[in-house]
C-alpha positions as CSV (number, residue, x, y, z in Angstrom):
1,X,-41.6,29.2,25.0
2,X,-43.7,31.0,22.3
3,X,-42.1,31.3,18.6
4,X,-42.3,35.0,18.0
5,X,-44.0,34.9,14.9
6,X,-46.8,33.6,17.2
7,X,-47.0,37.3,18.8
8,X,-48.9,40.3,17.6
9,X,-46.5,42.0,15.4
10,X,-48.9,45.4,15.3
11,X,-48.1,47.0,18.7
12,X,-44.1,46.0,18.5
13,X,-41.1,48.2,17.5
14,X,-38.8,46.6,15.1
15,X,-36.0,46.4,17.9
16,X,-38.7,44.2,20.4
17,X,-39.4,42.0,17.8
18,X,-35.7,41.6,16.7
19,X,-35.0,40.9,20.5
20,X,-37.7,38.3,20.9
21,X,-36.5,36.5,18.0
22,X,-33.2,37.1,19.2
23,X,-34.4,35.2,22.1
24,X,-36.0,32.6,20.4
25,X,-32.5,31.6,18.7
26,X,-30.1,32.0,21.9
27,X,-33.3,29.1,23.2
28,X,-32.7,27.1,20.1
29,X,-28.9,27.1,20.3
30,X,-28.4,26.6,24.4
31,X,-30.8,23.6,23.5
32,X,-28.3,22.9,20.6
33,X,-25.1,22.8,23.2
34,X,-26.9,20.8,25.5
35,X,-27.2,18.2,23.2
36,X,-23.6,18.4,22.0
37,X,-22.5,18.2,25.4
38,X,-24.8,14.8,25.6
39,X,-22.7,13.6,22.2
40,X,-19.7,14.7,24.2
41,X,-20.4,12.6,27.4
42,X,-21.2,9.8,24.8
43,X,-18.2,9.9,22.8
44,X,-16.0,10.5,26.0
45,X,-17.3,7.6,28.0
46,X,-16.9,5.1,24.1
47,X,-13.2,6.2,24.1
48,X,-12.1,5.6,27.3
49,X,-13.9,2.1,26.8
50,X,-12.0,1.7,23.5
51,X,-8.7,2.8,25.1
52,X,-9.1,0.4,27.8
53,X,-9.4,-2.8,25.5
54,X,-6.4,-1.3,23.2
55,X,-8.6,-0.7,19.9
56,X,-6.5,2.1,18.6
57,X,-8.4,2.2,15.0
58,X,-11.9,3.0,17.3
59,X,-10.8,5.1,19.7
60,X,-9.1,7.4,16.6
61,X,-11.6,7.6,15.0
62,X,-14.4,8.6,18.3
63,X,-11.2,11.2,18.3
64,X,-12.3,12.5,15.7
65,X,-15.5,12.9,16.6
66,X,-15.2,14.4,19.4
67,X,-13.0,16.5,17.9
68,X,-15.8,17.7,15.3
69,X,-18.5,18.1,18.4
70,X,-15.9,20.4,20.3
71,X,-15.3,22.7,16.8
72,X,-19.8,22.9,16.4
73,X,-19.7,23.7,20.1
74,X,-17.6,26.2,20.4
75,X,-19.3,27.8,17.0
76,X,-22.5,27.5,18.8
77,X,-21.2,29.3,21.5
78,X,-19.8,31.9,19.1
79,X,-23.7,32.4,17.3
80,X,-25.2,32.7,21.3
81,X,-22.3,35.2,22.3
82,X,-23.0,37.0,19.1
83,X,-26.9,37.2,19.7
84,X,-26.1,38.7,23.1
85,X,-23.6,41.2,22.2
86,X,-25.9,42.3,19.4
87,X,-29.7,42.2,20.3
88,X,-29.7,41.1,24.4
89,X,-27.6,43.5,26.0
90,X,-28.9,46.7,27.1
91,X,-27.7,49.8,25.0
92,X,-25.2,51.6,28.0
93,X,-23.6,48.2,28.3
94,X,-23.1,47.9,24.3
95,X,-21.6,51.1,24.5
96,X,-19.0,50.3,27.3
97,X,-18.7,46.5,25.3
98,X,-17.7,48.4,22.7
99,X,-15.3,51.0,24.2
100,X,-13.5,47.9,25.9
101,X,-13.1,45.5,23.3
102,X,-14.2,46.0,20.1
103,X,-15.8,43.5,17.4
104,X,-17.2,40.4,18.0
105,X,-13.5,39.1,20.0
106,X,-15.0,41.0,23.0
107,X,-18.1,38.0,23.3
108,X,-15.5,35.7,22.5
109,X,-13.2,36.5,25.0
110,X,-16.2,37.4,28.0
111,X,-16.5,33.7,28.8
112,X,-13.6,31.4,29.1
113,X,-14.5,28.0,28.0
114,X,-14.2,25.1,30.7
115,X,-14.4,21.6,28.8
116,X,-15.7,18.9,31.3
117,X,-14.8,16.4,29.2
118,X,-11.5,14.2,28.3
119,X,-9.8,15.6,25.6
120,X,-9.5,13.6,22.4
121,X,-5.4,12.9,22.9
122,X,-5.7,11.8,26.6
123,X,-4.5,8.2,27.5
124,X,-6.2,6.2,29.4
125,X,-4.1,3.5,31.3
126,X,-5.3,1.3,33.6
C-alpha cells in the first residue's frame, strides 16, 4: 500500500487526503490487531501449558498479560472504529450514524466483540 505522503498533494481536496491517510492508519492498526491476536494465541496456548503442570505463579502472571493484550486490543479497535466513523464513511451514512447513536459509543457499540481466545480466569483441568 502507498504512504500518502507519497501521493501528489496538488490535485487533492483536504478531505481526499484526510481520507487516504485515514486509510493509511485503519492499515497500520488492523496490522496492529493482527499481531495482538498472534500474542494472544501465544499467551493462550503458554497458560493452558502452565495450568496443566500446576505452576500457578506462571500462569498468573501470562494472566496478566493477556489481560494487558485484550485492554490494547480493544483500544485498537476503538482508534479503527473511530477512523471509520469519522473519515471512511460516506456523508448520508454519518448523518444517519449520528441521528441513531450519537458520539463515538455508536462505533463502539456497531461491532460486538467475539474473543476466540480463553479468557485469563478459565481453568484448565485435565
Amino acid at each position: 500500500m502507498t504512504s500518502p505522503s507519497n501521493v501528489d498533494a496538488g490535485d487533492q481536496t483536504p478531505e481526499s487526503a484526510n481520507r487516504l491517510q485515514a486509510e493509511h492508519l485503519r492499515e497500520m492498526l488492523l496490522a496492529q490487531c493482527e499481531q495482538l491476536d498472534a500474542d494472544l494465541a501465544t499467551y493462550g496456548a503458554a497458560l493452558e501449558r502452565y495450568q496443566r503442570r500446576g505452576e500457578q505463579t506462571q500462569a498468573r502472571r501470562i494472566r496478566g498479560m493477556i489481560r494487558a493484550a485484550e485492554r490494547e486490543r480493544r483500544s485498537v479497535q476503538d482508534l479503527i472504529a473511530g477512523l471509520e466513523c469519522r473519515f471512511l464513511v460516506t456523508e448520508t451514512a454519518r448523518s444517519e450514524q449520528a441521528r441513531r447513536l450519537p458520539g463515538l459509543a455508536a462505533a463502539r457499540q456497531s461491532a460486538p466483540r467475539v474473543h476466540p481466545y480463553p479468557t485469563p480466569h478459565r481453568v484448565i483441568r485435565n
